[in-house]
N, C-alpha and C positions, 0 to 999 in steps of 0.2 A: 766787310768788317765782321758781318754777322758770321761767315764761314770760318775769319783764324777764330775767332771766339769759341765756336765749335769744338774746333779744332784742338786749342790749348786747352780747352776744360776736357778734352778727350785723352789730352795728350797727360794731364795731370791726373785725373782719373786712374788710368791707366799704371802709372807710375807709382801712384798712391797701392794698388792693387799687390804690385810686385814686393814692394816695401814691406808688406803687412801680411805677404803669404812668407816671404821671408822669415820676418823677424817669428812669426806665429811657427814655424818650420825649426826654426831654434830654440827656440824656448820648449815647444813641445818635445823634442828630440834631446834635449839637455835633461829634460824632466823627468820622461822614461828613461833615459841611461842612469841618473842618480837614481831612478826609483829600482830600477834592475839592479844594481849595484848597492844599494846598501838590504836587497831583498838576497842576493846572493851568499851571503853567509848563513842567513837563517835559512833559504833554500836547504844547503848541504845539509846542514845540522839538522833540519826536519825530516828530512828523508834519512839520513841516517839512525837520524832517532825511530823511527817508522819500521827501519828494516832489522834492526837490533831488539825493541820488540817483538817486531813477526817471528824474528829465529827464536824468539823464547816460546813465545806459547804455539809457534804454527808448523817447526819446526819436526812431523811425526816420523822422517826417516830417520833421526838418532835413538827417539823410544821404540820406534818399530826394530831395529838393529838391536837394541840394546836388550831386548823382550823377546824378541821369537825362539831364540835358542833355549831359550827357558820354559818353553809350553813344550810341553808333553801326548803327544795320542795317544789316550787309554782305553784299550780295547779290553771286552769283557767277554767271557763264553758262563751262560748258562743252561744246566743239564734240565729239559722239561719234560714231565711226565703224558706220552701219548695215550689215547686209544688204546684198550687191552685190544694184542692181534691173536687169533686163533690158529692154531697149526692143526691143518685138517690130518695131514700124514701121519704127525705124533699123536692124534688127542689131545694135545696141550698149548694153554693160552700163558702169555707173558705180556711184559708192558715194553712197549718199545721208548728211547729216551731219544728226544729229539733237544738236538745243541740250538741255543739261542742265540748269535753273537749281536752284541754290544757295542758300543761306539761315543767314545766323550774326548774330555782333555784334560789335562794336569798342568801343574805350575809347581816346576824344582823352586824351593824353598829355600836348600843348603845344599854346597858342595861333595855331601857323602850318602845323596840320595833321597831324603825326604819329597815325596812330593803331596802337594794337597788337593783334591779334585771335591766333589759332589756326592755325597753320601746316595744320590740314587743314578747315580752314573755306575758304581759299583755294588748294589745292594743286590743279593742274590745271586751274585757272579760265582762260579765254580774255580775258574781259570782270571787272572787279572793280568795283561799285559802290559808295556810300556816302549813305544816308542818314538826315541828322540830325535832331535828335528836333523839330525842328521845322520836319520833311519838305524842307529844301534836299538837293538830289542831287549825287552828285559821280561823277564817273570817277576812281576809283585808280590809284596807280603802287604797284607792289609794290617797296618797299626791297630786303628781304632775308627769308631766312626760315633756325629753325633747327631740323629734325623733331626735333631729340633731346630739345628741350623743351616742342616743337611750340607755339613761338611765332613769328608772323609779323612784321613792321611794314609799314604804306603810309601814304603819302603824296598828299594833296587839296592842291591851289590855293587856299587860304584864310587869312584872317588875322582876327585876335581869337576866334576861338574861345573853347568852353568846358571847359576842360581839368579832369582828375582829380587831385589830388593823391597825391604817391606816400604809403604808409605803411610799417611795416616787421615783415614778416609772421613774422620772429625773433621780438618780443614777444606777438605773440599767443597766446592760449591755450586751452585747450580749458574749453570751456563760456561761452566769448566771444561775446555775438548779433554775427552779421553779416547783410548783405542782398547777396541777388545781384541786378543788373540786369542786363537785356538784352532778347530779343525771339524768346520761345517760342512756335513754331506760327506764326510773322508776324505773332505780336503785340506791337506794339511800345512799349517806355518800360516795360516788365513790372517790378517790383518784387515779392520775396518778400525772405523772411525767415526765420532759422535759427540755431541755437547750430554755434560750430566741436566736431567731436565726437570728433577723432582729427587729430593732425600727421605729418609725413614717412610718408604714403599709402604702398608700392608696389603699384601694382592690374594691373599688368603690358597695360597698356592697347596698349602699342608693341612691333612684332616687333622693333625695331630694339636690339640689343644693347647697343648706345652710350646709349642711349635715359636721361635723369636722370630720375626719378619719384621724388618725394617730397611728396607731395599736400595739401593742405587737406582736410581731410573735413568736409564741412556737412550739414545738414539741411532747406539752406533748398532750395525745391522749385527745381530745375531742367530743361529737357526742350528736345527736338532744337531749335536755333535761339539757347539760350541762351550755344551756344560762342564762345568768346574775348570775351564781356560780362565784367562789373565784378563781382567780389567785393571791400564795403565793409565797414569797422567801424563802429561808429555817428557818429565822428568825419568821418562822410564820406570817408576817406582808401583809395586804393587797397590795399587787403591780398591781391588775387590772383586772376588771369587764369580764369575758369570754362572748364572742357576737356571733363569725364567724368560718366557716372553708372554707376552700377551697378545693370541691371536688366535680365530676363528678357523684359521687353516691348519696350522699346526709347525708355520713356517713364517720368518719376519714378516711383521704389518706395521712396525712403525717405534715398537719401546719392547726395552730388556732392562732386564733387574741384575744385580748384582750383591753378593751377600759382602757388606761391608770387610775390609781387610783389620780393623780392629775387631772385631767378632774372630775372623781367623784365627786371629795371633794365638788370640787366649785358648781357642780350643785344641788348637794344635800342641797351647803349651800344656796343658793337663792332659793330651795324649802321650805327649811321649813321657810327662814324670809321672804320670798316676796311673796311665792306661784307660781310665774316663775323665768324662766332665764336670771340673768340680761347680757345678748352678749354683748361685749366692741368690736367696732368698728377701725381698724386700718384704713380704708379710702385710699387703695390702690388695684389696680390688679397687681399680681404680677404672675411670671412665674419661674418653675426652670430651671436650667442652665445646658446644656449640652454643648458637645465638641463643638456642630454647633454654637449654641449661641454663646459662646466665643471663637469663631472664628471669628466670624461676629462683633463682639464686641472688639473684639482685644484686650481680658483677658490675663493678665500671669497667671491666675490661676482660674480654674474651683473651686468657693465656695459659699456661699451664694444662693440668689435668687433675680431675678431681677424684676427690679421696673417697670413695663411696660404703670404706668397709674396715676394719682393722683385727689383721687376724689376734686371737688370745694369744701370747704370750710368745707373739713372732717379733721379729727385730723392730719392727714399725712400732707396735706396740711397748714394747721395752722403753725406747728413745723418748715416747711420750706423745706417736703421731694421734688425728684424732679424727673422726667421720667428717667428710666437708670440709679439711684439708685441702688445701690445694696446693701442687708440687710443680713450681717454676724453674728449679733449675737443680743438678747432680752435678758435684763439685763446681767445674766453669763452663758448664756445658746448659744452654736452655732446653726446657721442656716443654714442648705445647704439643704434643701428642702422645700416644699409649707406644707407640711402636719407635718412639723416641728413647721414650722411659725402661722400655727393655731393652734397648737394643746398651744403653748405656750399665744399666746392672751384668747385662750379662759378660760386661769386659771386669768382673770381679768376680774372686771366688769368697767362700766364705771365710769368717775371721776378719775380713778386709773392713776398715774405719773407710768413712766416708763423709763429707758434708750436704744435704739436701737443703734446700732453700725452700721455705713455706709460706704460703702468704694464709694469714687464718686472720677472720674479722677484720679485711682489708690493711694487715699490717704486715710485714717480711719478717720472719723469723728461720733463725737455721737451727737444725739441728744433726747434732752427732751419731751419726748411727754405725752400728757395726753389725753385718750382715748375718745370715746365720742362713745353712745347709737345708734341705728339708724335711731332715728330722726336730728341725728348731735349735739346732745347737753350732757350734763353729770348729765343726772337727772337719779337717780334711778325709777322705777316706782314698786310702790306696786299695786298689783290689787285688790283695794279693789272692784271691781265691783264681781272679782269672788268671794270674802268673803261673799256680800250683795245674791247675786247668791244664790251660796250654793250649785255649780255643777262643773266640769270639765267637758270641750269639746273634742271632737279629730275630725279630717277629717275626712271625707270616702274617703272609695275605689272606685274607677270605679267600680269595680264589686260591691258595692253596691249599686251604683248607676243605673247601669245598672239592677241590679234584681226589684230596685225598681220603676224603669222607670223615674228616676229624673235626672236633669242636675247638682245640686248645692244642697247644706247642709253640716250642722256641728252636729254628735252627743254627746248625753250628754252621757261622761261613766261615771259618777259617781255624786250621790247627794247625799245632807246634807245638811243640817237645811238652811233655804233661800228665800227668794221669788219665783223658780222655783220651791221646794216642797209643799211650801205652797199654787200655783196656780190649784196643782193638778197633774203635770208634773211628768213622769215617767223617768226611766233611761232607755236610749236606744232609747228615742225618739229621732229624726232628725229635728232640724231648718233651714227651709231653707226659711224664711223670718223672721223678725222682726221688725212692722211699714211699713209693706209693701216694705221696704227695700231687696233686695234679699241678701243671705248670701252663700259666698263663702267659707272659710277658718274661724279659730279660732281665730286668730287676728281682722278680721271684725266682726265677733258677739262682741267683747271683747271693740273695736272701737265703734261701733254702741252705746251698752248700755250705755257705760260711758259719752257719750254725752247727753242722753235722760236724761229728769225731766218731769215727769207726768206718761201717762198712756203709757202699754207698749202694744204691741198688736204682740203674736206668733204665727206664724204659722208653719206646719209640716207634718210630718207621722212616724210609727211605723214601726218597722221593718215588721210587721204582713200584712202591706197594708193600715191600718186603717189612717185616714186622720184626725188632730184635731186642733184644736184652743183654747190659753191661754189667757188670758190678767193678770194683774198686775201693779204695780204703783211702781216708781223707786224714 
C-alpha cells in the first residue's frame, strides 16, 4: 500500500513537473518573441538613426576628397649672404650667396588663382613656388602679406581651379572633428585628423606686439610643412589657416593652432581691394578677468574683460566707454577673454558701426560704437603709393642686420611694374634711407614717399654687401 502511494505521489510529482516546464516554456518564449518583435522596429530605426548621424560628422573621406585638391605646396628659395671667400690667385674677396629653400602650404581660395598660406611660410623668399596636387607648378606673385596675423596671399596665372570653400569658424566648437591638410616633411596631399580642443588660443607665438592670436586648438597631428595648409570641418568647408604647434621638438607632440578662417576672409579682402590691412581701432587697454581681479573688483561673476584704460579721443572714448568697463559681448558674439576681443574687432575695418555690450556697476548697457583707423579717424586708406612703387616691403631681422653690419632698413620682397623697377632696383634690395631720411620699419618708407612730390633720392645695400644708390621722381 505504502509502495502504489509512493508511487502515484511520484507519478504525479512527476507529471506536475512536465506541466509546469511546459506551460513556463511558453509563456516565456511568447514573451521574448513579442518583446523581440515590438523591439524590432525601433531596432532598425536606431541603428539607422546611428549610422545617418555617423555619416554626418564621421564621414572624413567626402571633406578629405572634397579638400585635398585645394591645398597647395608652397616652396620658397631664399638668397643668404655667406662668409666673405678670398681669391688667393686674384687678390680679391667677394661674398658667396647661398640659396635657402623652403617648404609650406597653401589653400586655393578662388578659381583664377588666389591662394592664401602663412606670412612666415613666405617672408624673405626670393623665388615663391606653387605646386598643385596634381603636380602642375607655378611661379608666384606675392599680393600682400599681414605679420600680425601672419597671413599671406599670392597669386598663379591660372584659371578654373579647385577652390576651398570658406566656412565660419564663429560656430565652431570645441570637441568638433576637423582635418588638417597640407604637406608635412614634403609630403604631399597629407591628411589627418582631430577634435577642436580649445578656441581664441593665445600661445604668444609672435614677438610682434600688434600681433592678433586667437587660435584654434586641434589635435589633429600637424608638423613643419603643414604651415598655411587647410584646417576643414567635415563639411569640407574652410574653418582655419594651420600656423603653430606646440612642442619641445620641433615636431607634433599633441596640439596645433590654427588662425581662425574669419580673420582670413577679412585680410585677404583688404589685400586684394586696398593692397593692406585696413585694422579698426577699438581705443582701449583692456585686461582679462581672473578670480583675483574680481575679487578686488568685487564681481559676482567672473566674465568679460576689463576695461583698464580709455584712449583720448579714440572710438571707445567718443561712444562714452569708461575705466572698469567691463566688455561681455561684440555684437552676438561673447567675450570673456583679450584674444576673444581681438580676434572679434579685427573681422572690421574702420568706419564700421558696431554694438558692444557693457556691464558697468553690475548693470548691462550697450553701446554704439564706430571704429576708427590708427590715426583716430575712419578713413580707409588705399596705398596707392605702393601701386605707383610697384614693390612690397617687409622688415629685417636682426640677424640680418647684424650680418650685414646695418642698424635700420626695410627690404623690397617683391617687384612689379613701377618706378622702383623702372629706376633699376632689384628685389632683395634694402632701404635704409630715402631723401636722406633714415628708414626704420615699412610704414615709414610707406609715410615718407607718399608725402614726397619731385625727386626721390634711395639709398641702400644688397644682401651680397654691395652698396647702391637710386633716384626717381614721384
Amino acid at each position: 500500500m505504502k509502495t502504489k502511494q509512493i508511487l502515484l505521489a511520484s507519478f504525479i510529482a512527476i507529471l506536475s513537473g512536465i506541466v509546469s516546464v511546459a506551460l513556463y516554456s511558453n509563456i516565456i518564449q511568447s514573451r521574448l518573441v513579442g518583446n523581440l518583435n515590438s523591439l524590432d522596429e525601433p531596432q532598425i530605426k536606431l541603428a539607422s538613426l546611428l549610422s545617418a548621424t555617423s555619416s554626418e560628422s564621421m564621414n572624413f573621406i567626402v571633406a578629405a576628397n572634397q579638400t585635398v585638391h585645394s591645398v597647395v605646396h608652397v616652396k620658397t628659395q631664399q638668397y643668404q649672404q655667406q662668409a666673405t671667400v678670398y681669391d688667393f690667385f686674384f687678390g680679391q674677396s667677394y661674398n658667396r650667396m647661398q640659396p635657402i629653400v623652403g617648404s609650406g602650404s597653401g589653400v586655393i581660395i578662388s578659381d583664377d588663382g588666389y591662394i592664401v598660406t602663412n606670412n612666415h611660410v613666405i617672408s624673405n623668399a626670393n623665388n615663391i613656388e606653387v605646386v598643385l596636387n596634381d603636380k602642375r607648378t607655378y611661379t608666384a606673385k606675392l599680393v600682400g602679406a599681414d605679420p600680425y596675423t601672419d597671413i599671406a596671399l599670392l597669386k598663379i596665372e591660372e584659371s578654373g581651379l579647385t577652390r576651398i570653400e570658406y566656412g565660419n569658424s564663429d560656430d565652431l566648437l570645441v570637441g568638433e572633428w576637423v582635418l588638417a591638410v597640407g604637406n608635412p616633411f614634403n609630403l604631399t596631399s597629407t591628411v589627418t585628423v582631430g577634435i577642436v580642443s580649445a578656441k581664441a588660443r593665445n600661445i604668444n607665438v609672435s614677438a610682434n606686439q600688434f600681433a592678433i592670436e586667437s587660435f584654434i586648438q586641434t589635435d589633429a597631428a600637424v608638423n613643419p610643412g603643414n604651415s598655411g595648409g587647410a584646417l576643414v570641418n567635415t563639411k569640407g568647408e574652410l574653418v582655419g589657416i594651420n600656423t603653430a604647434i606646440a612642442s619641445n621638438t620641433g615636431a607634433y607632440t599633441g596640439y596645433s593652432f590654427a588662425v581662425p578662417v574669419n580673420i582670413v576672409k577679412k585680410i585677404v579682402s583688404d589685400l586684394v581691394e586696398f593692397g593692406e590691412v585696413q585694422r579698426a581701432y577699438l581705443g582701449v587697454s583692456i585686461a582679462n578677468i581672473d578670480a583675483s581681479l574680481a575679487a578686488e573688483l568685487k564681481l559676482d561673476k567672473i566674465e568679460g574683460v576689463y576695461v583698464a584704460g580709455v584712449t583720448n579721443d579714440g572710438a571707445a572714448a567718443d561712444a562714452g566707454f569708461e575705466k572698469g568697463d567691463i566688455i561681455v559681448k561684440i555684437e552676438n558674439m561673447n567675450i570673456n577673454a583679450v584674444s576673444e576681443l581681438h580676434e572679434q574687432i579685427s573681422k572690421y575695418r574702420p568706419g564700421d558701426k558696431i554694438i558692444i555690450l557693457v556691464k558697468r556697476n553690475g548693470k548691462l548697457k550697450p553701446f554704439d560704437i564706430t571704429l576708427r583707423n590708427k590715426l583716430g579717424n575712419t578713413e580707409l586708406v588705399k596705398n596707392e603709393t605702393n601701386s605707383v612703387l610697384g614693390g612690397t616691403f617687409e622688415d629685417l631681422s636682426s640677424e640680418e642686420k647684424s650680418m650685414l653690419r646695418i642698424s635700420n632698413g626695410v627690404k623690397i620682397r617683391s617687384l612689379g611694374d613701377g618706378k622702383l623697377k623702372t629706376s633699376g632696383i632689384k628685389e632683395g634690395f634694402i632701404v635704409t634711407s630715402v631723401n636722406r631720411k633714415q628708414i626704420n620699419s615699412v610704414e615709414e618708407i610707406y609715410d615718407i614717399l607718399s608725402n614726397i612730390e619731385g625727386a626721390v633720392l634711395v639709398e641702400g645695400i644688397y644682401p651680397n654687401g654691395m652698396v647702391a644708390y637710386y633716384a626717381f621722381g614721384m
